[in-house]
N, C-alpha and C positions, 0 to 999 in steps of 0.2 A: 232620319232614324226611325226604323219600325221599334212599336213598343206593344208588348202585351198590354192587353186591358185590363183597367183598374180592378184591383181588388177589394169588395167589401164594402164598394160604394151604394150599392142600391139596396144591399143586405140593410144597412144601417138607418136607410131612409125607411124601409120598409118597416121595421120596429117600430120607427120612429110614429108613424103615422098610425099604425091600430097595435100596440102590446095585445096579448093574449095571456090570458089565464084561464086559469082551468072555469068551465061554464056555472060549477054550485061552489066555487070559493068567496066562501067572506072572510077567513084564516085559513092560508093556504099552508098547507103541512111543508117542513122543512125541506121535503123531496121538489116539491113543488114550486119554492123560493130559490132553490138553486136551478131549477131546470129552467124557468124563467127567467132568471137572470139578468132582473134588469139594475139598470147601472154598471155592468159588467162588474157584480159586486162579487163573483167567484171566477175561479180561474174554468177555461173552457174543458180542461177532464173532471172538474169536478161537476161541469155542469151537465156535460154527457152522461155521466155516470150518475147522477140524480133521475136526468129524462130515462138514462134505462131503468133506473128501479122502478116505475110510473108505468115504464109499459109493459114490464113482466111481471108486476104484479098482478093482474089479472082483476084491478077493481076498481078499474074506469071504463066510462060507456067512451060509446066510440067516437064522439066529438072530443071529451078529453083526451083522447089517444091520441086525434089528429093533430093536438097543438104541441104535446108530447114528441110525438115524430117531428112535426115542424122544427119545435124548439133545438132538440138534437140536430136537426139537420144544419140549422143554422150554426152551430157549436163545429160539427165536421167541418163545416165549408168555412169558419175562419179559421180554423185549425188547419186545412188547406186539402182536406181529404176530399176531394170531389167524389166522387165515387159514392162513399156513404153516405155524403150529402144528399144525392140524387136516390140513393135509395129510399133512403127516409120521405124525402120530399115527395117522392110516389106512394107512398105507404100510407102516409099522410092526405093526399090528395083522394086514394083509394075511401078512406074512410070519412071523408067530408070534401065532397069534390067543387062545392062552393065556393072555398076561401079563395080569392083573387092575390091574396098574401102567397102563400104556397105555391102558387104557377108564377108568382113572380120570384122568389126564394129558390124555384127549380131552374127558373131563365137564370138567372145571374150563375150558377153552378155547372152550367150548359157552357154558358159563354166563357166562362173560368176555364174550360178544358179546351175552348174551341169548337164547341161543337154547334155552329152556329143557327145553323136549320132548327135545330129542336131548340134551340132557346128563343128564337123569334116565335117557335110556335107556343111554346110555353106564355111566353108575354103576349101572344094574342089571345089565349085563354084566360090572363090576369085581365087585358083590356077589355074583352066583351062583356067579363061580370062587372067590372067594373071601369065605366072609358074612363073617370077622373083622377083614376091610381096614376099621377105623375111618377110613382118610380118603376111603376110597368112601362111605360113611356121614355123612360131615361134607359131602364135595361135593356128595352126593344133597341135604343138607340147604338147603346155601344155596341151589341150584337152584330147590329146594319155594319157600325165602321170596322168590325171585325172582317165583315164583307166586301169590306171600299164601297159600298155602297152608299155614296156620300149623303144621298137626297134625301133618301131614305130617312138616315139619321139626321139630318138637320132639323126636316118636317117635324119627328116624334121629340127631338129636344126642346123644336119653337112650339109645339104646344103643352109638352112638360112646364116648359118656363109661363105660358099662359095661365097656368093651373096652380102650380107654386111659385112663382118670381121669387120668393127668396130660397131657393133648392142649388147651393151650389155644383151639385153635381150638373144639374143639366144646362148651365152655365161652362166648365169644363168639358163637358161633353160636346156642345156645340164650339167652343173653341178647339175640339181637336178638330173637327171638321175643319173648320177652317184654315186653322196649321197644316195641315194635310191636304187643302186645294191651293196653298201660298197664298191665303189672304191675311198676313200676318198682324196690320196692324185691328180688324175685327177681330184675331184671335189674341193677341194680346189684351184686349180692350172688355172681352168675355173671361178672361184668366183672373183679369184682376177685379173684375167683379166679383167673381167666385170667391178670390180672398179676401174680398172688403166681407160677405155675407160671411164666411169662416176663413178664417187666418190661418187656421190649422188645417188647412184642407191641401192637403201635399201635392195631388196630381193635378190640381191647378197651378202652383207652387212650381213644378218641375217640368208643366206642360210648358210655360212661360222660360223655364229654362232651355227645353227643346228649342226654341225658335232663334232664343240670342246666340243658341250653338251657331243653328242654322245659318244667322247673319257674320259669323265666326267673332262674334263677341263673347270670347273665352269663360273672360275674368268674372261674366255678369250670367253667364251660363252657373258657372261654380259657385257662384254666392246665392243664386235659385236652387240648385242642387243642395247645397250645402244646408239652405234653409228648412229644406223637405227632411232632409237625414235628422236633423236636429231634433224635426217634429217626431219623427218613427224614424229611429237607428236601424232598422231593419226592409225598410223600403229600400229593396235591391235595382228596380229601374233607376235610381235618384242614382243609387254607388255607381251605378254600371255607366251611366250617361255623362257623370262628373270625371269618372277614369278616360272617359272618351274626351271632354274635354280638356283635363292633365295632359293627355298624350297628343294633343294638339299643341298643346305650350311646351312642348317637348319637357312638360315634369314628367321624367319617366319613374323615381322613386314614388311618389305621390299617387300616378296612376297603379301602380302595380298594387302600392295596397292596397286600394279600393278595386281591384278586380279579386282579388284577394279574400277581400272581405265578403264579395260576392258570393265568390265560392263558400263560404264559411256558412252565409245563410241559405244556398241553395247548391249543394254539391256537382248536380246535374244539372249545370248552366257551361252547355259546352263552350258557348262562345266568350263566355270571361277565360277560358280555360286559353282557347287559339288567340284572343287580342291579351290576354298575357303574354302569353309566351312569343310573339310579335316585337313587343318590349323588351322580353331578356335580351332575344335575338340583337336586338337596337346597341344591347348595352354591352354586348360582345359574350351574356354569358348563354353557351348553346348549350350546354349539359340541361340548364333547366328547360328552355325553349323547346329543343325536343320533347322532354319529359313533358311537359304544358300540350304539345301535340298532340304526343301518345295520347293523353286523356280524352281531349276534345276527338280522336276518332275513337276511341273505345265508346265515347258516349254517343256520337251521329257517325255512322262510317258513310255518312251518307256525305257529308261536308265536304266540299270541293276544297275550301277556304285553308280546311288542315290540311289536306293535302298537300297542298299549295304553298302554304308556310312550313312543312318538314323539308321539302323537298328545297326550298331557297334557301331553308339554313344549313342542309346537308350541303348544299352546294359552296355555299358561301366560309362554309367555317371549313371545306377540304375533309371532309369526315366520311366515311363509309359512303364514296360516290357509289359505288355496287348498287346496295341498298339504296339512297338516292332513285336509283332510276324508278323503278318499282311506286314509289311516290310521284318521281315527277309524269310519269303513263298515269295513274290517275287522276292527280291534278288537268293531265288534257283532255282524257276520258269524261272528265265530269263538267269541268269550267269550258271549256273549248274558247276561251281567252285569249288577250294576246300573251298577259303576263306566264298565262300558263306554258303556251309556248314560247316564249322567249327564256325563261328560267331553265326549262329542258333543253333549248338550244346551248343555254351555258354551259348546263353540266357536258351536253354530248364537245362541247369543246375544251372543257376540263378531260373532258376522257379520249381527250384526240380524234373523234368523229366526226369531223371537220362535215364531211360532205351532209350527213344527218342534221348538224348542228345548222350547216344552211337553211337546209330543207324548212326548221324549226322556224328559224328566226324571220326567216322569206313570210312564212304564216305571220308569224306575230308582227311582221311591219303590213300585211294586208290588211292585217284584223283592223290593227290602229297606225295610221301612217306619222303620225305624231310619236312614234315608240321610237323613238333614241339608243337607248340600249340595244335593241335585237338590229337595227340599222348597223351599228357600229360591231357586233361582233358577229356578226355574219361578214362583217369587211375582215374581220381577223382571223375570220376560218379561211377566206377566199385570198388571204395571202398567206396565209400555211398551205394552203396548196398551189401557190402563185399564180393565181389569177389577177390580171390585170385589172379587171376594174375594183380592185378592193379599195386601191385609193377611193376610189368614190364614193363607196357605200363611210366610208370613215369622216371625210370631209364632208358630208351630206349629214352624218351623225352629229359632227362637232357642231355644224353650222346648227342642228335643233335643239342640241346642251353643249355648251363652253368644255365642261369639265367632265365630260362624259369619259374622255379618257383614263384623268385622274379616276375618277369613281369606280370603274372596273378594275384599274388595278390593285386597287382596295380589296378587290373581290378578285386575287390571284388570278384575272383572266387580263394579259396582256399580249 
């Protein structure tokens, strides 16, 4: 499973290790209690809205300005406004270009968006003021595996973990490494580390669940997920991973609310949207499944995937094959798959294009010789226009699935 990178982890380390206050407070005025914010003692608009009053007032020298914009910025970025985050945090750097905090506060904001080049360079500007910043080392990190660049991140987590041993994050961090090169029992063994040093610490919690997905230990996947959600009901990797594991137990109710729910915290999460609607599909209801498509390409029309799933359930539920084609052209256009072609092969033999629908399925048993479906009804197009060897392509299909027969005619293709 790919998974976006953590959120807010090395923001929180970074607090952790030097707070800021304003540089002549010995009673820091109420704007300045909230913009500071420690303990997460104010909600993050009111704490934005405190740092602005601080910087438009016009009566701080410019190193309080700089912890101001910091402080702000850190409020953006958990609030999840990358953008302002990154402005601030240059506004910030502009007026005290010193603080190793703030080139680290801009990497993690960098890396939040993906943008991974400037957040590696950002955390090597936190490392050179300061090489002992473990959480410039831990954001360099995730940064790297944002990059597959596995070694990279390993190096900067084994010496994060040198400098802090009890930092769970770079404990988690090195265990995705390693889940991610199949060393699973090192990366279990760094997971639960991390949750021995913090229990509450989710994407250890869920990284751990990643892996017993991996081993297709469902049950123990869901009770890792579930543990995370419990901790933060809004940790959307934890819902989205746990729906993924439901729909492996064939709980298709269960998964659907939890992609559901995804939706609900992150609207523009096109692929909750297409493995929903994969589900309805599952569950015979296609009015939604479509509509679950629509979305997912209104939000990427770039997705082969939706494509790909309109077009088999237009096929499959007998619905507007017209329309149908249009979809399954660019499910082939984009995937050059075998499923792609083989699902277009069925419609073109739903629509009586025998010789096309060969054409297709001939591709899709190339692509993957193991493809049972596109074997078997390219033998049913080649005995609608009675060709002899159809028997064969059918008996060669049986002989790869039993019930490949049954199963198509499930799917009105007999």
């Amino acid at each position: 499973m790919k998974h976006p990178l953590p959120k807010i982890v090395a923001a929180i380390i970074v607090v952790a290790i030097l707070p800021m206050v304003p540089a002549w407070a010995q009673q820091p005025s109420p704007n300045w209690t909230s913009c500071n914010n420690e303990g997460d003692a104010v909600t993050l608009d009111v704490q934005i809205a405190a740092c602005a009053a601080i910087i438009t007032s016009h009566s701080e020298n410019s190193k309080n300005l700089a912890i101001a914009y910091n402080k702000r910025g850190l409020a953006y970025y958990k609030n999840g406004d990358d953008d302002r985050a990154i402005d601030d945090f240059n506004q910030s750097i502009k007026l005290n270009a010193r603080d190793p905090i703030v080139f680290s506060n801009l990497g993690d904001a960098y890396t939040d968006k993906g943008i991974y080049d400037s957040a590696i360079a950002s955390f090597k500007n936190a490392i050179f003021i300061s090489p002992q910043l473990a959480a410039a080392l831990i954001g360099r990190g995730y940064a790297e595996l944002g990059q597959n660049d596995y070694g990279s991140a390993n190096t900067d987590f084994d010496q994060a973990i040198g400098i802090d041993p009890k930092s769970a994050a770079a404990f988690t961090g090195r265990g995705t490494v390693y889940s991610r090169r199949g060393d699973y029992d090192r990366a279990i063994a760094d997971f639960n580390q991390a949750m021995s040093l913090d229990p509450k610490f989710v994407r250890a919690i869920s990284g751990r669940g990643d892996i017993y997905f991996i081993k297709r230990d469902y049950d123990a996947a869901i009770a890792d997920y579930s543990q995370a959600i419990s901790i933060n009901p809004r940790y959307s990797v934890a819902i989205f991973d746990r729906a993924l594991a439901y729909g492996r137990k064939n709980d298709l109710d269960h998964a659907i609310a939890d992609y559901t729910e995804v939706i609900r915290i992150d609207p523009q999460k096109e692929t909750a949207y297409n493995n929903r609607g994969a589900l309805y599909r599952r569950k015979g209801d296609y009015d939604r499944a479509i509509a679950d498509f629509d979305a997912a390409i209104r939000l990427n029309a770039q997705d082969a995937s939706a494509y790909t799933n309109r077009c088999w359930t237009r096929v499959v539920s007998g619905r507007d094959l017209t329309t149908a084609a249009s979809d399954c052209d660019e499910s082939v256009k984009r995937a050059r798959d075998a499923t792609a072609y083989s699902n277009r092969c069925d419609l073109n033999f739903k629509l009586e294009q025998f010789d096309n629908a060969i054409a297709d399925c001939t591709q899709a048993f190339t692509l993957d010789p193991k493809f049972a479906g596109s074997l078997y009804v390219r033998g049913l197009a080649k005995r609608k226009k009675g060709d002899p060897s159809a028997a064969a392509d059918i008996a060669a299909a049986k002989e790869l699935r039993a019930n490949v027969d049954a199963e198509f005619a499930s799917y009105g293709i007999k």
